[in-house]
C-alpha positions in Angstrom: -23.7 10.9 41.1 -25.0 11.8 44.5 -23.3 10.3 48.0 -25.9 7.9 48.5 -26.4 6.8 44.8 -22.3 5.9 45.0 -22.9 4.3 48.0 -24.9 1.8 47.0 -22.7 1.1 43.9 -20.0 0.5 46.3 -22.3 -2.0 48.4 -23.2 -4.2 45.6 -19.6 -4.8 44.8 -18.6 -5.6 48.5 -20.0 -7.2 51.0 -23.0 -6.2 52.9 -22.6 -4.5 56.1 -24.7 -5.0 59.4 -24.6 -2.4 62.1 -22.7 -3.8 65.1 -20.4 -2.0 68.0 -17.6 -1.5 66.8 -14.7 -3.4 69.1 -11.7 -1.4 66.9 -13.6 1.9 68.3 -11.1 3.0 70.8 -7.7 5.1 72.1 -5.9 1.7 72.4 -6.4 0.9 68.8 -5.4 4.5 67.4 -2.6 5.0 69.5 -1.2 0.9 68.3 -1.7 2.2 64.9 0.5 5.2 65.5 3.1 3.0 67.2 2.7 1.2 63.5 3.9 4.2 61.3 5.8 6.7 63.9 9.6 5.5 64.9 10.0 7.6 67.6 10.0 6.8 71.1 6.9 8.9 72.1 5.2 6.4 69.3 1.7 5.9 70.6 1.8 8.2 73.0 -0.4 11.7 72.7 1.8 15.3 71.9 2.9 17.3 74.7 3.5 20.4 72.6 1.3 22.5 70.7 0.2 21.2 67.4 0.8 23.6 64.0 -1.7 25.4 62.3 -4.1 22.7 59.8 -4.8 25.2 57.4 -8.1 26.6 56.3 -8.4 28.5 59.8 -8.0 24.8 61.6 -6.1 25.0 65.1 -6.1 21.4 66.8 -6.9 21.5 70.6 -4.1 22.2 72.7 -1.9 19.4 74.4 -4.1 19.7 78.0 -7.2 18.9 75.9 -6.5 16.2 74.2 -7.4 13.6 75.9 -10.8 15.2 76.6 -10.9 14.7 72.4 -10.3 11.4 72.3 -12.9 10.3 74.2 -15.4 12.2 72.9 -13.9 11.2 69.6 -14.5 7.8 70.8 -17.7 8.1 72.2 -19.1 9.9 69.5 -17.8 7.2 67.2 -19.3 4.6 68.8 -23.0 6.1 69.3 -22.7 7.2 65.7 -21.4 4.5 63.8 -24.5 2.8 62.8 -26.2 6.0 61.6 -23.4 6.4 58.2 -22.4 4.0 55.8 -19.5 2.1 56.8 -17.5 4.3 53.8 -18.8 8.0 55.0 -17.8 5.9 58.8 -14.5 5.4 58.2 -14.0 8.6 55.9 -15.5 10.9 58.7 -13.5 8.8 61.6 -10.6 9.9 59.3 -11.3 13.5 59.4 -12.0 13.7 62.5 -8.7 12.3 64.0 -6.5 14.9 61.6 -8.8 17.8 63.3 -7.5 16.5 66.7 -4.2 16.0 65.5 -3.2 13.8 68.7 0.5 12.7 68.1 3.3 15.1 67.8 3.9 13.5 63.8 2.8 10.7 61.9 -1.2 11.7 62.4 -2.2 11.1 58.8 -0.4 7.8 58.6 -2.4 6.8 61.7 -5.6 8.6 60.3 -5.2 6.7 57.0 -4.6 3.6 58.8 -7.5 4.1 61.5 -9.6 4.4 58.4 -8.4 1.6 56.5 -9.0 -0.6 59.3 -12.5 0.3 59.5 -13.1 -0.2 55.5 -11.7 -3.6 56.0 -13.9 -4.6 59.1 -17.3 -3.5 56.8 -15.6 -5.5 53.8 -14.5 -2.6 51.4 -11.1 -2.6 50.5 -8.5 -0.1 51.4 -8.2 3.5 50.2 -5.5 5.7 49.0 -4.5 8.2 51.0 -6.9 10.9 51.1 -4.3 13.6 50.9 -3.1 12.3 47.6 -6.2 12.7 45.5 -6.5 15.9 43.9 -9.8 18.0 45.1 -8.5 16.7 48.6 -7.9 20.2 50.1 -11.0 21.4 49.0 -13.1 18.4 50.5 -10.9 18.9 53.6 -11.9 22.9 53.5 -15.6 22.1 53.2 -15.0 19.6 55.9 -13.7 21.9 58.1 -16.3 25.1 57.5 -17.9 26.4 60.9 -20.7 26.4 61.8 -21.9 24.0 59.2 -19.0 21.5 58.1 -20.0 19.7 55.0 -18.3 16.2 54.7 -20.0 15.0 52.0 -17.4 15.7 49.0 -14.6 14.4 51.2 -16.8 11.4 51.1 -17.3 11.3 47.5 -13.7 11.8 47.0 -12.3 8.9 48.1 -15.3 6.7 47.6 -14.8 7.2 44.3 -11.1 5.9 44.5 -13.1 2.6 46.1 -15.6 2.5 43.2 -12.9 2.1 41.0 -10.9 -0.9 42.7 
């Protein structure tokens, strides 16, 4: 089944989205998600030391840059969000906060939770975590290919997990 064709399935068992700005679009909201999940007392607040190697050739930015990353995380959220599906939305919001990697732990709780707070406000349910499901490293590692990055099987991945709920 293509991305779009699942989509759609998805849409006519949830509610019908409207493209709107997004007021959950910001730092504020993704660092009181990390102060949700992360019991430490730097909970919410962005890593001061370098972040380990992702994987699949994947550095995060360095600690100076990162809040450069966030708000052009931000901003590019918010310009972008009525151009996808609220699903590939969240799901792409999702990869895109792991590739910064902003805390010094507890970034794919927060990830996970940043994107099951966006499923919710378009009316899908919440999704398993990503890293859970098996083909996940390979979606992540198409995700992540330079130049071209190719989100779409992430997408499928866990849409699929929503098609089933």
């Amino acid at each position: 089944m293509t991305k779009k064709k699942l989509l759609e399935s998805i849409d006519t068992a949830y509610t019908t989205n409207t493209p709107h700005i997004n007021p959950l679009l910001n730092e504020s909201t993704i660092q009181s998600l990390h102060r949700l999940c992360c019991p430490f007392e730097t909970a919410g607040s962005y890593r001061t030391i370098p972040a380990p190697s992702l994987g699949m050739g994947h550095m995060p930015p360095p600690p100076s840059e990162i809040e450069h990353f966030m708000h052009h995380f931000m901003n590019q959220m918010e310009t972008s969000h009525i151009m996808f599906h609220p699903v590939e939305f969240a799901i792409i919001a999702y990869k895109r906060l792991l590739d910064i990697f902003p805390f010094e732990s507890h970034n794919e709780e927060t990830a996970v939770l940043f994107m099951n707070l966006l499923l919710a406000q378009g009316g899908y349910p919440i999704a398993d975590d990503p890293s859970k499901l098996d083909g996940y490293e390979k979606a992540m590692e198409q995700a992540r290919t330079m130049p071209f990055p190719d989100t779409d099987s992430l997408v499928k991945l866990v849409a699929e997990t929503l098609k089933k709920e």
